[in-house]
SEPA-114131 format. One line per field, with one value per residue (C-alpha): residue number from 1; x, y, z; residue in one letter. Coordinates in steps of 0.5 Angstrom, whole numbers, padded with zeros to 4 digits, always signed. Example, Ala and Ser with C-alpha at 12.3 -4.5 7.8 and 13.67 -1.06 7.14 Angstrom:
BEGIN
pos: (1;2)
east: (+0025;+0027)
north: (-0009;-0002)
up: (+0016;+0014)
code: (A;S)
//
This chain:
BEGIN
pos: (1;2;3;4;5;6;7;8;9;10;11;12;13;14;15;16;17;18;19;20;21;22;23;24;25;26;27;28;29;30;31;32;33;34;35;36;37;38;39;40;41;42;43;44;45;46;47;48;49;50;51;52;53;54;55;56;57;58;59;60;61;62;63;64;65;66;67;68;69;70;71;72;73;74;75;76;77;78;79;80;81;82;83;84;85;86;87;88;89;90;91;92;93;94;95;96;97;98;99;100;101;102;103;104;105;106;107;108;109;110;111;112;113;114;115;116;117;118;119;120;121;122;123;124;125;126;127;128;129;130;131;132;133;134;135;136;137;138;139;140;141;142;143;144;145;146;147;148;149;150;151;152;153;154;155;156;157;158;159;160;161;162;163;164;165;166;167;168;169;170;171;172;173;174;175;176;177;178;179;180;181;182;183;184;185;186;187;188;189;190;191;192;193;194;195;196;197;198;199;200;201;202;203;204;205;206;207;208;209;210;211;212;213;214;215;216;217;218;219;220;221;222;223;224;225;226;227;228;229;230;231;232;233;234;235;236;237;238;239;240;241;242;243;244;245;246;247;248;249;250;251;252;253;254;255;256;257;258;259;260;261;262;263;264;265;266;267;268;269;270;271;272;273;274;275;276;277;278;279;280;281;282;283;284;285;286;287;288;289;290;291;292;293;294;295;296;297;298;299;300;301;302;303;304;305;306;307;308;309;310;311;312;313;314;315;316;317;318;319;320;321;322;323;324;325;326;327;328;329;330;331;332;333;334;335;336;337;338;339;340;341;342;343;344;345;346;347;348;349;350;351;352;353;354;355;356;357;358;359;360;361;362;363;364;365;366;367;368;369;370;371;372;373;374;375;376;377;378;379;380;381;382;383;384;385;386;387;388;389;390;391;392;393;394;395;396;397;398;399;400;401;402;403;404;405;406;407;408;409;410;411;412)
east: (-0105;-0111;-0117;-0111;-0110;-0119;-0119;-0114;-0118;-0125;-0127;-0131;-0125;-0122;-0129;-0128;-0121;-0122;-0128;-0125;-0118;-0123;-0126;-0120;-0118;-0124;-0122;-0116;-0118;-0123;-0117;-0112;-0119;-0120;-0112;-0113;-0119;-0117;-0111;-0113;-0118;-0115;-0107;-0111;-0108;-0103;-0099;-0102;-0099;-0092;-0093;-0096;-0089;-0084;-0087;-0088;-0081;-0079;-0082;-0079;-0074;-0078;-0078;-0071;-0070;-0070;-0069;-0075;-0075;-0081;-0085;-0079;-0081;-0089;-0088;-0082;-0086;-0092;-0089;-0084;-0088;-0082;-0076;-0082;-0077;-0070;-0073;-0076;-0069;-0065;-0071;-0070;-0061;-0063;-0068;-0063;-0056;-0060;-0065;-0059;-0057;-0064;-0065;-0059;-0061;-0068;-0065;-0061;-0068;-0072;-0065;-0066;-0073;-0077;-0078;-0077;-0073;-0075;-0071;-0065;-0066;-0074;-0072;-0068;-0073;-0078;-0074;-0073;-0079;-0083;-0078;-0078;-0085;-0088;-0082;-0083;-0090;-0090;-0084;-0089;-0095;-0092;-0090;-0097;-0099;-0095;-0099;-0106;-0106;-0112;-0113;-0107;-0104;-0110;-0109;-0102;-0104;-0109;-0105;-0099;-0105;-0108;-0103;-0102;-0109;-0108;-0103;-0105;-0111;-0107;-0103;-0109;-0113;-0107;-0105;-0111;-0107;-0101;-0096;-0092;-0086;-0091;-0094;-0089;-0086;-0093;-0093;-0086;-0086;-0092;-0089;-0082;-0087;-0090;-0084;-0082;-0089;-0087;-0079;-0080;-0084;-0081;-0074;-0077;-0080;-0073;-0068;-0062;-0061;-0055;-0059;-0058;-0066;-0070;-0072;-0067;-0067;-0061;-0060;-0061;-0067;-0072;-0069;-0075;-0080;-0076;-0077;-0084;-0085;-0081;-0084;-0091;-0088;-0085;-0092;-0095;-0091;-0086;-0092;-0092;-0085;-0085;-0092;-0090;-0085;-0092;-0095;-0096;-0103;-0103;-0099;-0105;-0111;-0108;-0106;-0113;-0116;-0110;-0113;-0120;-0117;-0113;-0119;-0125;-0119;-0120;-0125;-0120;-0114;-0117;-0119;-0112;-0108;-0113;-0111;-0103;-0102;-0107;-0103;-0097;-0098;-0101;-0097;-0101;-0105;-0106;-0114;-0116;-0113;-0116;-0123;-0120;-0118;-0124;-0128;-0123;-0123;-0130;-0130;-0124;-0129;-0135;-0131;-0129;-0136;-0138;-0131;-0133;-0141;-0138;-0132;-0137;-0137;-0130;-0130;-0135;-0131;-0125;-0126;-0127;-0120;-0120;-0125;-0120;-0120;-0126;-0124;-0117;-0121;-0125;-0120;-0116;-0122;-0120;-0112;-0114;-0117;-0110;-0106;-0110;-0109;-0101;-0102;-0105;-0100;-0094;-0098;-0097;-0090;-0089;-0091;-0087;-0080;-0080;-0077;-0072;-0077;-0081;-0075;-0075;-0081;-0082;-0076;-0078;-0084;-0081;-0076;-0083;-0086;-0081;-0079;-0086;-0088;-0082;-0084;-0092;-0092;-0089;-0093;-0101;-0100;-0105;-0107;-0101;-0099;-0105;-0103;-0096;-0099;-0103;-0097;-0093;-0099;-0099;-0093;-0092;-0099;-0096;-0089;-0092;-0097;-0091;-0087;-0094;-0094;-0087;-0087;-0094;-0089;-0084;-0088;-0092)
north: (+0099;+0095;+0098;+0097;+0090;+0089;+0093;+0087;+0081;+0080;+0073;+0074;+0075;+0069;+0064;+0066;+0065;+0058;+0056;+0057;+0054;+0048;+0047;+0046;+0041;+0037;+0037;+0034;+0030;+0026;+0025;+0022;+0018;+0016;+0014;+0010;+0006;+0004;+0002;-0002;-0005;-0007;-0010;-0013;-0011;-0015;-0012;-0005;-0005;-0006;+0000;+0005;+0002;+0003;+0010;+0012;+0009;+0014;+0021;+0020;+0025;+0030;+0035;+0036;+0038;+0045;+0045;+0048;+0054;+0054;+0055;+0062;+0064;+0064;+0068;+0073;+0074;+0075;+0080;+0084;+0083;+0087;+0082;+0077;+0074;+0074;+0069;+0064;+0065;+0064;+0058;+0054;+0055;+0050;+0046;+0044;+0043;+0038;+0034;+0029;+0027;+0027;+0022;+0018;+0017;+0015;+0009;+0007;+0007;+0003;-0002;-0003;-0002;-0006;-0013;-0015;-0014;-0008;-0006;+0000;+0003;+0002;+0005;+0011;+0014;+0013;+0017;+0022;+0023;+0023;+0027;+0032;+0033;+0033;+0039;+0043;+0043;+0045;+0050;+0054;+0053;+0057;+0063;+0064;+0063;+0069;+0073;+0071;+0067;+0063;+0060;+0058;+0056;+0051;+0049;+0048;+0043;+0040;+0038;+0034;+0027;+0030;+0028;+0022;+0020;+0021;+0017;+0012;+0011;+0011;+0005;+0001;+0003;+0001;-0005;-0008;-0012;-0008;-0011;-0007;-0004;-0002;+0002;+0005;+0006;+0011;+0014;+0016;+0019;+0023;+0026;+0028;+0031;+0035;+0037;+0039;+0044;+0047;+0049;+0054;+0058;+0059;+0061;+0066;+0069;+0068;+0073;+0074;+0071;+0073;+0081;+0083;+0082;+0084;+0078;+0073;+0068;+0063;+0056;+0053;+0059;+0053;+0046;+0047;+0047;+0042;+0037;+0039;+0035;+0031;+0028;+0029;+0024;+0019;+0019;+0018;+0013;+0010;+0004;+0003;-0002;-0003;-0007;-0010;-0013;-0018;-0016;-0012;-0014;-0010;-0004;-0003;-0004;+0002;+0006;+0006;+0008;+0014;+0016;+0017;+0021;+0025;+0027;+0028;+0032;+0038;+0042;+0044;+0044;+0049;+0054;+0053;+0054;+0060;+0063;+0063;+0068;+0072;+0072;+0072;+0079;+0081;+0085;+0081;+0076;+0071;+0073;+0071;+0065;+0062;+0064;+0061;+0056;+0054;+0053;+0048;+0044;+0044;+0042;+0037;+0033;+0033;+0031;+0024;+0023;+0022;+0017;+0013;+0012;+0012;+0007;+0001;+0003;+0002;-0006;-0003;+0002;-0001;-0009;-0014;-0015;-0008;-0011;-0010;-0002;-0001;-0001;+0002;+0007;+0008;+0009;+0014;+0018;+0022;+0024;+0029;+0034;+0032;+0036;+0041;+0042;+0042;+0046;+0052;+0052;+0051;+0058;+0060;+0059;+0062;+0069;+0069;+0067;+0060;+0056;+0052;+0049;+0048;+0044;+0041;+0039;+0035;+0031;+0029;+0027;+0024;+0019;+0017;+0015;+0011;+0008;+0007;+0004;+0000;-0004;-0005;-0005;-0012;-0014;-0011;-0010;-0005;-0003;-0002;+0003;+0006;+0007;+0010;+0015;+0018;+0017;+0022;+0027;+0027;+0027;+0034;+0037;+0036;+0039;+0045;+0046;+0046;+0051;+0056;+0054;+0057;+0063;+0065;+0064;+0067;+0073;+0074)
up: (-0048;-0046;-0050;-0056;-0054;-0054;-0060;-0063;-0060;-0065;-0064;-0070;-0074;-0070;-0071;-0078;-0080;-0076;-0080;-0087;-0084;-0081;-0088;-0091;-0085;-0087;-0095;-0092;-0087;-0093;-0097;-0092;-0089;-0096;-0097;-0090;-0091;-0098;-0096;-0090;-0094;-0100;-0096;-0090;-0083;-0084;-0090;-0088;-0082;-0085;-0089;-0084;-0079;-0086;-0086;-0078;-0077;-0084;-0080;-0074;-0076;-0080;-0073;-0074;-0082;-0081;-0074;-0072;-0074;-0079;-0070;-0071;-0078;-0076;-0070;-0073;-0079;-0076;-0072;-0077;-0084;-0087;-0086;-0088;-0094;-0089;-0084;-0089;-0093;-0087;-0085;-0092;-0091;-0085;-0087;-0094;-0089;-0085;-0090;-0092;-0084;-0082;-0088;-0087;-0079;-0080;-0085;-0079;-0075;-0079;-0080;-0073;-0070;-0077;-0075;-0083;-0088;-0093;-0099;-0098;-0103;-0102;-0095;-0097;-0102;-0098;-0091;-0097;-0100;-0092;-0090;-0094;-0097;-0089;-0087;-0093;-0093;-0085;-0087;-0093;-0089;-0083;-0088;-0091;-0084;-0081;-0086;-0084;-0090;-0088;-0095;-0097;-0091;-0091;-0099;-0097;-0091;-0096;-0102;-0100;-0098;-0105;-0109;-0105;-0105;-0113;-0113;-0109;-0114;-0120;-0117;-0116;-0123;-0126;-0122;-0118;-0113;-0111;-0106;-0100;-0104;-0110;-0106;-0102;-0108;-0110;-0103;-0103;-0111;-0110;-0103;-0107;-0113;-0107;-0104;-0111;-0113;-0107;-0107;-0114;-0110;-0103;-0106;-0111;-0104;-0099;-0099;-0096;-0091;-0088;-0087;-0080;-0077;-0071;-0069;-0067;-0071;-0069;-0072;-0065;-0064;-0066;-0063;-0056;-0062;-0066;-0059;-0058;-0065;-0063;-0057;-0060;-0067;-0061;-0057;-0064;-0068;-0064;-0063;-0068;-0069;-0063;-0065;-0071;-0066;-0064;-0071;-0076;-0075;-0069;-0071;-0077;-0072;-0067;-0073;-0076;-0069;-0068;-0075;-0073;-0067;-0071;-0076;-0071;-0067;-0073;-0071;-0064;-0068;-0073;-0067;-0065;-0071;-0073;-0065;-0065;-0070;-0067;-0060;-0062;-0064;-0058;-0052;-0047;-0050;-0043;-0043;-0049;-0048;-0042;-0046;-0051;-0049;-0044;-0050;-0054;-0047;-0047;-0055;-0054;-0049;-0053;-0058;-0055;-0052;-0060;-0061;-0056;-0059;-0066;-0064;-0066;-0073;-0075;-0077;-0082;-0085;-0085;-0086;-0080;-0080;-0075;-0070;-0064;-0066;-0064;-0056;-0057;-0060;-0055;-0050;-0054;-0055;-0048;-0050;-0054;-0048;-0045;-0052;-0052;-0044;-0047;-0052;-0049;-0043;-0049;-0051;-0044;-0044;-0050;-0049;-0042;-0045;-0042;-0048;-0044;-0040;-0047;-0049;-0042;-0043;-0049;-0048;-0042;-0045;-0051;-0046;-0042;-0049;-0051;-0045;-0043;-0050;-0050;-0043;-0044;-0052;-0052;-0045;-0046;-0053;-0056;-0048;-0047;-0053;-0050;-0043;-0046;-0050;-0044;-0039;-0045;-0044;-0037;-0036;-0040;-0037;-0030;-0032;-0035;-0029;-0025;-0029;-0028;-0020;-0020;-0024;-0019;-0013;-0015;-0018;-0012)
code: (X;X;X;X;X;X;X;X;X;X;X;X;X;X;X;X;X;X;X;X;X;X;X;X;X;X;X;X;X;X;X;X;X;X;X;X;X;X;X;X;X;X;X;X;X;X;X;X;X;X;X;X;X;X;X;X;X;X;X;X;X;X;X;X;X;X;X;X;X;X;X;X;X;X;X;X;X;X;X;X;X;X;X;X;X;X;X;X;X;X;X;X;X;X;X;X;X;X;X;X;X;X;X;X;X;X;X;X;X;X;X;X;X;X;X;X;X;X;X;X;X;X;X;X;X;X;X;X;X;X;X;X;X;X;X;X;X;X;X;X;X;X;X;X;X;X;X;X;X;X;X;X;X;X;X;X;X;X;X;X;X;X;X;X;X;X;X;X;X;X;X;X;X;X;X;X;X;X;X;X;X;X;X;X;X;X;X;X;X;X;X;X;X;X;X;X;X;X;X;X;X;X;X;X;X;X;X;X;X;X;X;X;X;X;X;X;X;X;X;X;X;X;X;X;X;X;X;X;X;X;X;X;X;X;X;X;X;X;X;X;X;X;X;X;X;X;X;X;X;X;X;X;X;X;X;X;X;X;X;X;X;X;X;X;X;X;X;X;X;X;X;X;X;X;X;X;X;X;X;X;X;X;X;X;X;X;X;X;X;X;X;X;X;X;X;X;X;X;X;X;X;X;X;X;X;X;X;X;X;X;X;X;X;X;X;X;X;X;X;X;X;X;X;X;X;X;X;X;X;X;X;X;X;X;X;X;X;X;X;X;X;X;X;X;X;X;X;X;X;X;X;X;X;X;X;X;X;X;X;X;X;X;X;X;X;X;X;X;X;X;X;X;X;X;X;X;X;X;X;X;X;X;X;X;X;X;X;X;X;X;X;X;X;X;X;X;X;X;X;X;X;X;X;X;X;X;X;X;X;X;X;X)
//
């Protein structure tokens, strides 16, 4: 089993795989930095801040169309290629009963959270356009993923922010000044003819779904993985309303910095995404992810000093507006060290069964962002959002850290 298990592992097949990944993450990236920057600079923070709280308010749901199970479909997938069609029909029965309630939940949000009134039927395209386009994408590209189809899964990540770059190109070319529901609108077309582009080719590839599998595959089989995203959308995005309570001005600077860590955070996303598949396939996989992993830790950290040295450059990027993201940035440039501690000891848990714990988890997780943005959003403001997501974070590293520990115990 161990030279099988050596002869799998190729970290020059891996390091090739994350760089071609990697390079359709930068493409992307550019589109959706381009998207950003010209947003923000043409709205203002104010009128910016409205929209990415409209949006953010609008995604909250995304993790639960489909019910997580596109995380299933990658790993029963990678796993048995030849039933590769049931699964991804079996996913997409899923994903086309829960679409509807999961639109329907986030309009009652944004009703509840958005400090101003936006238009309902605004509001309901923009749920269903946001939802949909975000699912459906996650769902075609953990098909393509499950077959090491590194390019396509790359392309199809890529596409959705470049049909909303274009989109949001042609709003300005064709009316110079645009307002809020103008945009919104755009932003919510370009997502539904995204989700449409994508539907053909899914359903020509499904199966059917009711054919007896050897991987299970249950309606409530990706609910932890729907919880994880959940937590992870929650930490992420639910400052944002909570800001705009003060101020959408607040609510667009804390955006622009999360969008910095987001695109400098590629290159450690990519190698991760270039991995899970590979240890999926492996009996025991547990050496190469503590390989693995010390370097995206090591890289993670490199990566944070270079935010804090490039923070002062925002307010030139994105207008003077933005000054105050320059110190938010500066403390978000460590978070992502603590996500990739949390994703590899989620792989861990993965590959020992433990998936009630991963469940666990991340609702937790999720309770102790909400909770702590609720309570220091309103009070520090921006520094306040910032400690929020780093006590999320923590809060999940300790959980697993613990969940490890006791696996050792007991096993020793």
């Amino acid at each position: 089993m161990r030279p099988q298990i050596f002869a799998r592992y190729r970290p020059g097949r891996l390091a090739r795989n994350g760089t071609i990944l990697l390079g359709w993450m930068l493409l992307r990236a550019s589109m959706q930095a381009a998207t950003v920057v010209w947003l923000a600079r043409q709205l203002g923070a104010q009128t910016y801040g409205q929209f990415v709280a409209v949006v953010a308010v609008s995604s909250f749901f995304s993790p639960f169309v489909g019910l997580g199970l596109s995380h299933i479909l990658l790993r029963n997938a990678a796993r048995d290629p030849a039933h590769a069609g049931h699964y991804l029909a079996r996913a997409l029965r899923w994903w086309l009963r829960t679409l509807l309630p999961c639109v329907a939940a986030s309009v009652v949000v944004a009703l509840w959270l958005l400090p101003e009134r936006i238009a309902l039927q605004a509001l309901i395209v923009v749920a269903a356009a946001e939802l949909s386009a975000t699912s459906l994408t996650e769902l075609c590209a953990r098909h393509l993923q499950a077959q090491q189809r590194t390019h396509a899964f790359g392309a199809v990540h890529a596409g959705l922010p470049g049909v909303r770059l274009a989109a949001v190109g042609l709003l300005w070319a064709s009316m110079g000044d645009a307002g809020i529901v103008a945009v919104l609108w755009t932003y919510a077309a370009s997502g539904l003819i995204y989700a449409g582009l994508l539907w053909r080719p899914l359903r020509a590839a499904a199966k059917a779904p009711d054919a007896v599998l050897p991987e299970p595959m249950t309606a409530r089989s990706g609910l932890p993985f729907s919880l994880a995203v959940f937590a992870a959308k929650l930490q992420s995005e639910f400052n944002k309303p909570m800001l705009a309570q003060a101020g959408f001005g607040l609510a667009g600077t804390y955006n622009v910095a999360q969008r910095v860590v987001d695109m400098a955070s590629l290159p450690v996303l990519a190698l991760q995404e270039a991995l899970w598949p590979r240890l999926y396939a492996q009996a025991n996989p547990v050496r190469q992810l503590l390989r693995t992993g010390a370097a995206l830790l090591v890289l993670a950290l490199a990566m944070g000093v270079a935010l804090w040295l490039v923070a002062p450059v925002l307010p030139v990027m994105f207008g003077a507006d933005f000054a105050d993201a320059v110190a938010v940035l500066r403390m978000l440039a460590w978070l992502p060290l603590l996500q990739v501690l949390r994703a590899l000891l989620n792989c861990h848990a993965i590959h020992y069964g433990r998936m009630q714990q991963i469940g666990w988890a991340y609702a937790i997780g999720g309770v102790v962002s909400v909770v702590s943005v609720a309570v220091l959003a309103p009070v520090y403001g921006l520094t306040g959002a910032v400690w929020a997501s780093y006590a999320a974070e923590v809060t999940m590293v300790v959980f697993f850290l613990l969940s490890v520990l006791r696996k050792y115990q007991y096993s020793g």
